[in-house]
N, C-alpha and C positions, 0 to 999 in steps of 0.2 A: 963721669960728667959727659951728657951728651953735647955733639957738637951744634949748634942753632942751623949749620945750614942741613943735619941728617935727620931737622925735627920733620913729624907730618900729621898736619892738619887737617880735619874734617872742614870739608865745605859747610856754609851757613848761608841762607837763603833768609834767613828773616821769620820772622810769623813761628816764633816758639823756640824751648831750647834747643840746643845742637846734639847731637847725635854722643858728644863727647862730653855737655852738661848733664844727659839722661844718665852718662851710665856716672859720673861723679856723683849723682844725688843717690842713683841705686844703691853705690856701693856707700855712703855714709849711713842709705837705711838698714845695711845690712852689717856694721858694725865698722865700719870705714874701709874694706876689703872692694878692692875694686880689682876684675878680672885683668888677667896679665894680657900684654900687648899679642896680637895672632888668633887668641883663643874665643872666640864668638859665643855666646850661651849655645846649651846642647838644646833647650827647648825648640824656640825655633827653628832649628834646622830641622829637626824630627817631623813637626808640624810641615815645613816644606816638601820632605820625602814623602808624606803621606798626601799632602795634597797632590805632587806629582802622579802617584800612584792612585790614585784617586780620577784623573785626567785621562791616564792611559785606559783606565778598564774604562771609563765613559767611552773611550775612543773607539776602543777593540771591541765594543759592545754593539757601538752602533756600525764598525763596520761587520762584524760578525753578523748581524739581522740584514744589513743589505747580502751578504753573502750569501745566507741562508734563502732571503728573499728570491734573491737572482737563481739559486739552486732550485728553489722549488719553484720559478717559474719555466724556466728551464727542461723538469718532469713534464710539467702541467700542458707544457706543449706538445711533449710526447705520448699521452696520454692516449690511451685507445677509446673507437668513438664509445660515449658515453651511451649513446642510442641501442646499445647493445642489450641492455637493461630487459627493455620491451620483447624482443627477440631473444629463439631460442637455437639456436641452431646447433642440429645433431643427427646423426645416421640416422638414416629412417629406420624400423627395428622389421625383426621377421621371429614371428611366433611359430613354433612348429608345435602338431598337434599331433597327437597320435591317433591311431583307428577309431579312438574312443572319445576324443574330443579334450581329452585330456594334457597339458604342457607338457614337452618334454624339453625342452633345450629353445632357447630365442640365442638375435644376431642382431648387431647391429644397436641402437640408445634407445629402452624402453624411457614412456613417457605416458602418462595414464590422464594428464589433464589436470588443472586447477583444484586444489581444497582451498576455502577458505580458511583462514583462522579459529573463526567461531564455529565453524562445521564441524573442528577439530577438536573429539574428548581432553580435557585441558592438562590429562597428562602426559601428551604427547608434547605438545609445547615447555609444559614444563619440567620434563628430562632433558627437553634438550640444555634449556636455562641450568638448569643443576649440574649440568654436566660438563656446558661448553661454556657460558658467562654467565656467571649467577651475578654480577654487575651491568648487567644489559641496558638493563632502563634507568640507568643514573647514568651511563659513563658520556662522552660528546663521539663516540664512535671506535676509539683508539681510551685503551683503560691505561691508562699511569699506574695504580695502585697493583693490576694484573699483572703489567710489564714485571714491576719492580720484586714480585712477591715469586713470577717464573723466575727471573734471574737470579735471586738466592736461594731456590731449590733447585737449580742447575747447577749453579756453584758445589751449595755443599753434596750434590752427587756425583761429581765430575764431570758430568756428560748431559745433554739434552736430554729430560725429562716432562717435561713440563715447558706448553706453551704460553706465550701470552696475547696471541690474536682474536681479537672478538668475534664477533658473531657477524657483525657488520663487515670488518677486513677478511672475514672469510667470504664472506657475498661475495665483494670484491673480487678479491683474484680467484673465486670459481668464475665469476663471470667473463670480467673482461682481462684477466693475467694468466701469462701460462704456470707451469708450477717452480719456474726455476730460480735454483736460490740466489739470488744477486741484491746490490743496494741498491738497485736503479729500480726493482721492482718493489721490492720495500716502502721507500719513497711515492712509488705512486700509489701500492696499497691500504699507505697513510692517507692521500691526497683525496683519492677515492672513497674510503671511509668517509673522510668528512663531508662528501657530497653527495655520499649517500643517507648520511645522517641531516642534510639540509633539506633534499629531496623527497625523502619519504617520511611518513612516522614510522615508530620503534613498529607498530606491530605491521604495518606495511613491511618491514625492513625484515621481520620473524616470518610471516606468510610468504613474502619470494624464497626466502632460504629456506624455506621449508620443503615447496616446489622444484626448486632449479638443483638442490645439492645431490653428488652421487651418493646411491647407497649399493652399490654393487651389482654383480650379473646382470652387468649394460642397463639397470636403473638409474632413473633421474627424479627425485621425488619421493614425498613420503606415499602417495596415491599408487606409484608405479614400482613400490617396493614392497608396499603393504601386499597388494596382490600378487607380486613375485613367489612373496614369500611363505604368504597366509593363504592366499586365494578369496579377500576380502577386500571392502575400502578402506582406506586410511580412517573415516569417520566413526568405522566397526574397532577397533584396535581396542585391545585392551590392554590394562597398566602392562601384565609382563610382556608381551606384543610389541608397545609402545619404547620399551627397553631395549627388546631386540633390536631395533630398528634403529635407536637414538645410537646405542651402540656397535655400531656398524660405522659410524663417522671414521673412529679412531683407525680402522684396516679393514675396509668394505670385503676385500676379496679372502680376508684372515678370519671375519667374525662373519662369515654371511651362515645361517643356518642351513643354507643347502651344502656347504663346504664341510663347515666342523659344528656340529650342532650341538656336541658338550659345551666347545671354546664359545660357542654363539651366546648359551646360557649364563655361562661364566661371567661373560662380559654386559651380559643384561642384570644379572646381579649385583656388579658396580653401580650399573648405571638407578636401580634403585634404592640400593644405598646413598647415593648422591639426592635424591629425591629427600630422603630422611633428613640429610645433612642440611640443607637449604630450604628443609622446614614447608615443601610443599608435600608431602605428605608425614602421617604418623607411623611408628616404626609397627603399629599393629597393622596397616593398610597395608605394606610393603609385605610386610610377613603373606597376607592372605593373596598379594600378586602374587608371591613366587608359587602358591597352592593353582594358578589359573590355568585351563590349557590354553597350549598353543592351535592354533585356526590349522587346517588343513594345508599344508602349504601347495601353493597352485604347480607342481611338477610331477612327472609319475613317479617320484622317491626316488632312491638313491642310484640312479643310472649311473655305471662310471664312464661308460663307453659310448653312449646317443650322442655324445657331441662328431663322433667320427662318423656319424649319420646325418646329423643336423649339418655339419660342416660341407659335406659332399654335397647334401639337398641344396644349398645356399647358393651355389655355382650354377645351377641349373634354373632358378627361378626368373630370372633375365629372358631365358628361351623359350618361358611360358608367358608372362605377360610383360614382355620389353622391359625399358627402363625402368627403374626399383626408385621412385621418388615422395612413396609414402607407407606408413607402416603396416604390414600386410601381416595374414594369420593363415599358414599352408598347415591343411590338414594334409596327414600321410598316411600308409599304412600300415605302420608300427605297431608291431603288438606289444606292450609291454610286459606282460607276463612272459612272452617270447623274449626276448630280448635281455631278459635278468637270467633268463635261464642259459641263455647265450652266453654271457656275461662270467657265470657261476661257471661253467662247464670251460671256458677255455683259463679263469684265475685257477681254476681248482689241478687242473691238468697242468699248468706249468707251473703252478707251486708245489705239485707233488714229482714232477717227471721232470720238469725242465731242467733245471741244473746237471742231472746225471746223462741228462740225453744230450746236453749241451746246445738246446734249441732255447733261446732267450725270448723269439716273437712265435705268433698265433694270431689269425685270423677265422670268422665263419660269419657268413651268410645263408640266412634261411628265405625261403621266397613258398608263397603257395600255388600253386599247381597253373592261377591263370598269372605268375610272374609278377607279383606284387610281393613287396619287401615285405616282410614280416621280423627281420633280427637283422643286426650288422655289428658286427665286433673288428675294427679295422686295428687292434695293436693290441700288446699288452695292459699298456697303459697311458693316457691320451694326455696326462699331464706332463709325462718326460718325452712323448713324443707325437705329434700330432699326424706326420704320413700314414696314410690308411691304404694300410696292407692291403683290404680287399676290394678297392675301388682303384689304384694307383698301381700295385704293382705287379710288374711283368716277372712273373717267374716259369721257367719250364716246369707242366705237368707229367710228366712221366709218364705213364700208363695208364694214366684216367683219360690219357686222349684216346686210347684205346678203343674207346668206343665209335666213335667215327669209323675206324679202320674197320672193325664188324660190322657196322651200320650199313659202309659199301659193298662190304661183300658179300653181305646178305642180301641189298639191294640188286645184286646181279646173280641173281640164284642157290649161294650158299645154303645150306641147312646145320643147325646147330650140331647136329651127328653126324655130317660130313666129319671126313678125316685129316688134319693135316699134319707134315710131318715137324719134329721140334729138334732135328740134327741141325748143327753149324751150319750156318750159312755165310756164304760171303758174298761180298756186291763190289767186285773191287778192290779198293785197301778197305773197307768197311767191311767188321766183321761182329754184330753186334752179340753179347753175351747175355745170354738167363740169369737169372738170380739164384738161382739154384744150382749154377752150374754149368759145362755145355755137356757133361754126357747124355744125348738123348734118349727118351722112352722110346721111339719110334712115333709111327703113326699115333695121334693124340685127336680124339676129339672136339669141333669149333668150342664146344659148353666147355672142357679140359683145359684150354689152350687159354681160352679168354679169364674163367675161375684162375688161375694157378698163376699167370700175366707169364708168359712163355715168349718172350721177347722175338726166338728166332719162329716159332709158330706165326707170329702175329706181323713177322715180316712176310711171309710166306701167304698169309692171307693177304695185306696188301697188294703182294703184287697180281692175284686174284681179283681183287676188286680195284685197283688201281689209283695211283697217287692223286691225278684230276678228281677222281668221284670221291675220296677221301678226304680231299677238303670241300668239294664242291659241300657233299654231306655235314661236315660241320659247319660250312657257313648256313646252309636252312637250319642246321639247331642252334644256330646264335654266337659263331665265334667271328670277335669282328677283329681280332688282330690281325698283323702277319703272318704268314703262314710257308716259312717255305717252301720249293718242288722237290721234296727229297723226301727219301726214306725214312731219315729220322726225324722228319714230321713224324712219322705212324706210329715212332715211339715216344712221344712229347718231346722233343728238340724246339720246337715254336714254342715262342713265350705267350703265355697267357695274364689274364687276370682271374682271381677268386669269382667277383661278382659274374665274368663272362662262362666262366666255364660252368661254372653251378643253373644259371642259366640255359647255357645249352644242353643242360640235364634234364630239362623242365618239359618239354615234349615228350620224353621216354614215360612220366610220370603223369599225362593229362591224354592221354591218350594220341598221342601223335602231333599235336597243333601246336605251332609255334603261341611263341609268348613271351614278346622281350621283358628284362626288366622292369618296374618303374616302381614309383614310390610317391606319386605325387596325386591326391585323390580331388583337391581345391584349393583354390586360392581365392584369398577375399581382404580387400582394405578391411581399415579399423571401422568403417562405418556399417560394417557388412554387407558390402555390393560383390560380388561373386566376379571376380576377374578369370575366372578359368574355374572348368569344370571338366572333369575326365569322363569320357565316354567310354562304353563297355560293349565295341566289336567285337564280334569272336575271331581268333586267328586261322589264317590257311592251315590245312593238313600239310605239313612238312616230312612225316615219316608214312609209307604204305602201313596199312592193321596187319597186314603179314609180316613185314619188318619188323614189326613195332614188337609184336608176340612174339618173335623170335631175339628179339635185342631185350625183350624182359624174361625169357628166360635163361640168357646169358646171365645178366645185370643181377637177378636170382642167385645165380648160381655162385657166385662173387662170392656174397655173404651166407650161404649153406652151407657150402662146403672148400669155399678156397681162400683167397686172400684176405677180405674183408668178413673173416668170422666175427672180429670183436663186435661187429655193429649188429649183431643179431638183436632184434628185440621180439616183444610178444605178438606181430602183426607181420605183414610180407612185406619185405625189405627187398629192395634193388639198390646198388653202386657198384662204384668202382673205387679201388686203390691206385693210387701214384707215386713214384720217387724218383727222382731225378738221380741223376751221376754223383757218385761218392755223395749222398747221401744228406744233400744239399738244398731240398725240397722234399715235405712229404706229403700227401694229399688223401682225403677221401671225399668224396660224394658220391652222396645215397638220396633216397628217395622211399616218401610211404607212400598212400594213397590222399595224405595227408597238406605234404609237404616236403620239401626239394629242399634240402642244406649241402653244405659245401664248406671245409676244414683243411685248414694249411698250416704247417708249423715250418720254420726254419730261421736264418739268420739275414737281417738285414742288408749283410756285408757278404752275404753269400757262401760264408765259410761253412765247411761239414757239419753234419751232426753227428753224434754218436751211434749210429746205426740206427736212425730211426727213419723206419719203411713208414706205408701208405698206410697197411695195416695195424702201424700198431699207436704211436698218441694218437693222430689222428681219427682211427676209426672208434676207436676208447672215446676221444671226445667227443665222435658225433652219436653216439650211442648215450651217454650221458645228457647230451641237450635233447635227442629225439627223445628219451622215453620222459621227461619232463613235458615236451613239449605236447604230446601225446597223449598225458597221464586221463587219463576219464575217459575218451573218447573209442569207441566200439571197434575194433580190427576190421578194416577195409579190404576188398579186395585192387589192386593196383587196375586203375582204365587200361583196357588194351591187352592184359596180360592174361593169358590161359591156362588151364592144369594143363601141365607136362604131358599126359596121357591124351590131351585134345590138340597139343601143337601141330604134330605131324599130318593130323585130317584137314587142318584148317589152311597149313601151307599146299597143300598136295589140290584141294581147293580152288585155291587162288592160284599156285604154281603151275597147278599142272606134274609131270616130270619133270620141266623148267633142264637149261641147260647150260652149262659148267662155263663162263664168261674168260677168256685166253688171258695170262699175264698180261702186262703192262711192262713195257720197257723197262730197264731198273738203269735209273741214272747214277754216277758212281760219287758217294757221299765220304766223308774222312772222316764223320761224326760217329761216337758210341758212346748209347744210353741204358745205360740200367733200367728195372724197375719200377 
């Protein structure tokens, strides 16, 4: 029995029964059972958790949309100018031509100008739609159905396979984003999509991206890819054309057909299967694309090496017509049948020799007689290493400077059948050694001494013609390095370059006259206005015709009968061989009547070879690219050069009996060079 004062009461306010008559009448409608004192029905309480629950997701909702609000206004002010659209800004480009008119290597962001849409065969447009959004023109710019459909094919592959960026958020961040993966860029290439999709129409939105997007080898556009590639318009393309092209999106620099033209293919065959799949073409159309050819493509084929030509030229173009502020097209004078054969002649030589010789690089330069570039091979290979050996590096020539040292002392009265002697010499602590050895033959004559490369001969003539007139001499034949005042200057101790010294070869071979380098024939904007045009001076006489005749019958004698036999071919050959110390440079230039090349093998890092002299990859390789070079054209006689049996009346001539010019002081050098 409860006590009256431990009762408790429901309040009553009137106006209906009380809270304690509701549940007595419940519990009589439900068999007289009225809920025990504490215990509340479980309905409404449920009903109350849900309505709570119900309160907070309204709440978390609307502040979640201000949050999101506030975030993306936030981007939106970060935003880069939108004005960018209109504008295109990129390196101005440089077309390089060859002798023929022909592309061989560009620099710089090609851009070919505007296609419209409609201008454009409609299967170009639509590979790209098969390929990149085939929801293009239903989605609001950002596809939900695309997202959702990458994410569970990235899922069940573990890894990023499959994107889900439109066609529109790819404008976008080619346009105004750079490539980097963050959320902030994300966010605004959402942002951007969608004002891009308010701002243009769809095919407005397909015509810029079709314009502005990269398709490789410094292209921008399908206008400026097509003709990279093809040597066409964009409007010419055909279905498999069209392929190639669309398919290049995925790895411009992987699938370009100048790079891998099987993987190119390959990947243009998805891209028309996709065309089947999205039902803008029938799988019989598809079929009869892949039967189509391919257009020309606008380069002189598979060059591996003109980019170390192209690259060197591009440095120089500033000096010819100033500031580089619009895209310009230099014709050169590249030959390209030269140049492959260049090409062929130094892979073929160090995939046959190089590993056993232990010479990893190779260089050559070919020039014709008035010093215009005709081949340039600066490396092995330009994709693992872009320094070009034959414009860049300074290596000791050996005894190809040799010629200089005869040059002077012929210039002070020497005769090729003078005699000099080839015993030890010393100069001090300097005591340089032969290659053969120092037991000497005795008296040797100048044609013996210079053929066989007789190092202490070739001192002994120096100091005859003298170390001043020795370099004087190779600077008129075009050496513009340093040069030290010593002796073993006269045996290649001064470093050179390939392109100089092949160069200063180039007078022995045109009959006397200087003839620098060059390689630049014009230059012209994209509109064809002519910014530079190379004028054809003829060069001073840098060598006497008596000199000359008697430095080609040395240079003769080289390759008849002495060091430079390998380089014999079917016509009159002149050069020389070179090898620097322990075997660490090895050199030949020669010369036809033709053309003036120049071949260096060694190590980067400067370390030995396996005994590899002037005479032997070397002269092998330049033999190899001359009789290429050469092939068809009729045996010349060398400018300047005389039969052996007319030398002697021609200097006697001009000489006179001429008279024997005193040593030169001999300064004392601590240098010793081989070969």
């Amino acid at each position: 029995m409860r006590r009256p004062g431990n009762q408790r009461h429901e309040p009553h306010f009137g106006g209906g029964p009380s809270r304690d008559q509701k549940a007595r009448r419940l519990a009589a409608a439900e068999g007289g059972r009225r809920p025990r004192a504490g215990k509340p029905p479980r309905r409404p309480r449920r009903r109350g958790i849900l309505l709570a629950l119900l309160r907070w997701c309204i709440a978390l909702s609307i502040w979640g949309a201000i949050a999101v609000a506030l975030v993306m206004a936030w981007y939106a002010l970060r935003l880069p100018d939108i004005g960018a659209i209109a504008s295109f800004d990129r390196r101005p480009s440089m077309s390089f031509e060859d002798a023929s008119g022909q592309v061989v290597g560009t620099t710089g962001d090609l851009f070919a100008g505007p296609v419209q849409l409609a201008e454009m065969p409609a299967h170009l447009p639509q590979a790209l739609l098969a390929t990149e959004d085939r929801r293009f023109y239903g989605h609001f710019g950002v596809d939900p159905i695309g997202l959702a459909r990458a994410a569970i094919v990235n899922l069940r592959a573990g890894r990023i396979v499959q994107g889900g960026s439109t066609i529109t958020q790819q404008l976008a961040k080619n346009v105004f984003l750079t490539h980097e993966r963050s959320f902030e860029r994300k966010i605004q290439e959402f942002l951007l999509a969608l004002w891009l999709e308010r701002r243009f129409t769809k095919d407005q939105i397909l015509t810029i991206y079709l314009n502005r997007v990269y398709l490789g080898a410094a292209t921008y556009g399908v206008e400026a890819a097509s003709q990279r590639y093809f040597g066409k318009s964009a409007r010419q393309l055909n279905m498999r054309e069209a392929a190639v092209i669309v398919g290049l999106l995925k790895a411009p620099s992987r699938y370009a057909p100048t790079s891998d033209r099987a993987r190119s293919l390959r990947r243009a065959d998805e891209v028309l299967g996709n065309l089947v799949e999205a039902r803008y073409a029938t799988a019989a159309a598809v079929d009869a694309a892949r039967r189509l050819p391919l257009g020309v493509p606008g380069t002189g084929g598979n060059l591996r090496s003109a980019r170390y030509f192209t690259d060197w030229l591009a440095d120089q173009v500033s000096g010819y017509v100033g500031y580089v502020d619009r895209d310009l097209v230099i014709r050169t004078t590249l030959d390209t049948r030269l140049q492959r054969a260049a090409e062929a002649a130094i892979a073929e030589a160090l995939a046959r020799d190089g590993e056993k010789a232990d010479a990893e690089q190779a260089a050559l330069v070919a020039m014709s007689p008035d010093g215009a570039l005709r081949a340039l091979v600066g490396g092995r290979d330009y994709a693992a290493s872009q320094f070009n050996r034959a414009t860049a590096a300074l290596r000791q020539p050996g005894s190809a400077f040799k010629s200089f040292v005869f040059l002077a002392a012929l210039e002070q009265g020497m005769r090729p059948d003078d005699r000099v002697s080839d015993a030890p010499v010393a100069l001090g602590d300097w005591r340089p050694r032969n290659y053969e050895g120092d037991a000497g033959r005795g008296d040797i004559t100048l044609r013996d001494a210079f053929a066989r490369s007789v190092n202490t001969a070739a001192v002994r003539v120096a100091q005859r013609g003298g170390i001043d007139r020795t370099i004087t001499a190779a600077r008129r034949a075009g050496i513009v390095s340093p040069l030290r005042r010593d002796f073993a200057t006269t045996l290649g101790a001064s470093e050179v370059t390939l392109l100089e010294l092949t160069g200063a070869y180039v007078p022995f071979a045109n009959g006397g006259v200087s003839a620098e380098p060059w390689a630049i024939a014009e230059i012209r904007d994209s509109a064809g206005r002519v910014l530079y045009r190379r004028s054809t001076p003829g060069g001073e006489r840098v060598i006497s015709r008596g000199a000359l005749a008697a430095m080609n019958d040395l240079l003769r004698a080289v390759v008849e009968r002495g060091t430079g036999r390998a380089a014999q071919l079917d016509r009159p050959v002149g050069g020389k061989t070179g090898t620097s110390q322990d075997y660490r440079d090895a050199w030949f230039v020669g010369f036809t009547a033709e053309l003036v090349a120049g071949v260096w093998f060694g190590n980067d890092d400067a370390s030995p070879m396996n005994r590899v002299t002037g005479g032997g990859l070397p002269a092998r390789a330049w033999r190899s690219f001359m009789a290429e070079a050469t092939r068809g054209l009729p045996a010349s006689p060398i400018p300047g050069a005389v039969p052996p049996g007319a030398l002697d009346g021609l200097l006697e001539q001009l000489f006179g009996g001429g008279s024997r010019a005193p040593a030169d002081p001999v300064p004392p050098t601590d240098l010793n060079r081989g070969n």
